[in-house]
C-alpha positions as CSV (number, residue, x, y, z in Angstrom):
1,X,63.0,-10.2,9.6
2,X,61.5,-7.1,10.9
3,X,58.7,-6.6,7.7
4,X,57.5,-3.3,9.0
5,X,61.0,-1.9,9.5
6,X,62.4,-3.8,6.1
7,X,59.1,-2.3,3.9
8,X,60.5,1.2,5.4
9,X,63.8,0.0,3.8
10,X,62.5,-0.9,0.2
11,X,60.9,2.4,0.1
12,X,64.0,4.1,0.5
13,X,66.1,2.3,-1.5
14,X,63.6,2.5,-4.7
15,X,62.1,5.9,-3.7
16,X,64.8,7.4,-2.9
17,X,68.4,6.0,-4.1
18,X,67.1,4.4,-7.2
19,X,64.1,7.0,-7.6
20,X,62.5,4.7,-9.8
21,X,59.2,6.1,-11.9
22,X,56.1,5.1,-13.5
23,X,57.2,2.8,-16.7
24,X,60.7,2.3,-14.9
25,X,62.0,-1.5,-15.6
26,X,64.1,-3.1,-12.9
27,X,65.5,-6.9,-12.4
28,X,66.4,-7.6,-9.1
29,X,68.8,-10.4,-8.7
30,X,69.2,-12.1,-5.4
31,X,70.2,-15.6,-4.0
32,X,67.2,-17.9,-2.6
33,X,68.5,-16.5,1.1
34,X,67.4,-13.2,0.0
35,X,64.4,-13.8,-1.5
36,X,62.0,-12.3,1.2
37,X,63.8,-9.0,0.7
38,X,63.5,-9.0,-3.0
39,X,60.1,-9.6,-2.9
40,X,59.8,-6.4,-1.1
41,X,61.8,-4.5,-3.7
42,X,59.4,-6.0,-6.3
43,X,56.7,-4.6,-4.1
44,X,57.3,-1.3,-3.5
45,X,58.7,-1.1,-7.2
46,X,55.4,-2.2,-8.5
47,X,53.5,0.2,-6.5
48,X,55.5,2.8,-7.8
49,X,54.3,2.1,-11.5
50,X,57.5,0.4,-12.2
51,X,58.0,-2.8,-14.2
52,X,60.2,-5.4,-11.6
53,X,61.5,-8.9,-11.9
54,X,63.4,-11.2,-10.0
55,X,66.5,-13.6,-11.2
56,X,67.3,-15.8,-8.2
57,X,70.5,-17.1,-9.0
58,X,72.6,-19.7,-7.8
59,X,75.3,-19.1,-5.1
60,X,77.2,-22.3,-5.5
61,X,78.4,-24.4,-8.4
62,X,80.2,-24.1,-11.7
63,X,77.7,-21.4,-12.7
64,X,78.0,-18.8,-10.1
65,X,79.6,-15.3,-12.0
66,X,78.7,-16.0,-15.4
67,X,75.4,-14.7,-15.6
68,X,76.2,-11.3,-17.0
């Protein structure tokens, strides 16, 4: 992964398609073969003054699709 050019990505999705603000709350959920881009999103969330967590969930097994 290209950090520089995926750090430009973060910052438009949560700048600008989510437009997320100061006191925002936002859980990301990702599988564990996304977790390096979810940790940016958490980044740029936080230095936004937003609130961000991160659900990794599974992506095999019995429990897949029952989380919400």
């Amino acid at each position: 992964m290209n950090r520089n050019k995926a750090l430009r990505g973060a910052k438009t999705v949560i700048e600008n398609w989510m437009c997320l603000k100061e006191n925002d709350q936002l859980l990301i959920v990702t599988d564990s073969s996304h977790k390096d881009e979810a940790e940016l999103l958490k980044q740029v969330a936080e230095e936004c003054g937003s609130k961000a967590d991160i659900m990794v969930a599974q992506t095999k097994g019995k429990l897949v699709g029952i989380y919400f």
